[in-house]
N, C-alpha and C positions, 0 to 999 in steps of 0.2 A: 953714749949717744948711738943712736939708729939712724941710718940712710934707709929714707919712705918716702911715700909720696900721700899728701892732703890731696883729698878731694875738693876743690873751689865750686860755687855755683852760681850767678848773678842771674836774675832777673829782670831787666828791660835797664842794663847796664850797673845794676847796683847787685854788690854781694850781698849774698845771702848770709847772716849770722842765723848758723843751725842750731847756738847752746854745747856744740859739744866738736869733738875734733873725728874727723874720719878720716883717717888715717890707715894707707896700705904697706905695708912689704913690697908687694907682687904689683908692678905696674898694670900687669896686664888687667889683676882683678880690679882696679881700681877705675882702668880705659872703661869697661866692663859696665861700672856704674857710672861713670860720666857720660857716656852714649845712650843708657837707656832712659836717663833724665833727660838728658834733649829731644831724644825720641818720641819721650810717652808727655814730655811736657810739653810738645811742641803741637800738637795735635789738637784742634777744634772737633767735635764732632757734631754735624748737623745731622737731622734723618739719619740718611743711609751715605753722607758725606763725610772723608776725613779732608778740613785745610789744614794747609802747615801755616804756622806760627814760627816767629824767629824771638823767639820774648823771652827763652831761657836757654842757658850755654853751660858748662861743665867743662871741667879740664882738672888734670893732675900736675899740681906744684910736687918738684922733687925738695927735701928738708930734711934737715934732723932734727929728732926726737927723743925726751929721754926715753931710758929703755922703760920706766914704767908704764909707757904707753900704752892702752890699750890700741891693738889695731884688728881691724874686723877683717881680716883674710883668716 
């Protein structure tokens, strides 16, 4: 087994089932992609306006995993 961390994502309070497991080593690379999915998915653009949106969140669950895991770090 491996200590990792899953990326989680819910959308206006409901998980996201992605099909598949994304799964980090490296916390940090993980924070990495949970911030820039709240980021980029949080943004409205109108014209030449960006609003924020609060409709999608991301966070890393810490888990184990077997070792055939693939992990994308």
């Amino acid at each position: 087994m491996v200590f990792a961390f899953l990326l989680v994502v819910f959308i206006d309070g409901q998980q996201v089932q992605i099909g598949g497991v994304a799964a980090f080593r490296d916390i940090h690379r993980c924070a990495f992609f949970a911030r820039e999915i709240e980021r980029t998915g949080n943004e409205t653009w109108t014209t030449k306006r960006v609003y924020q949106q609060n409709k999608i969140q991301a966070h890393c669950e810490p888990k184990f995993f077997p070792k055939e895991t693939k992990f994308w770090d």
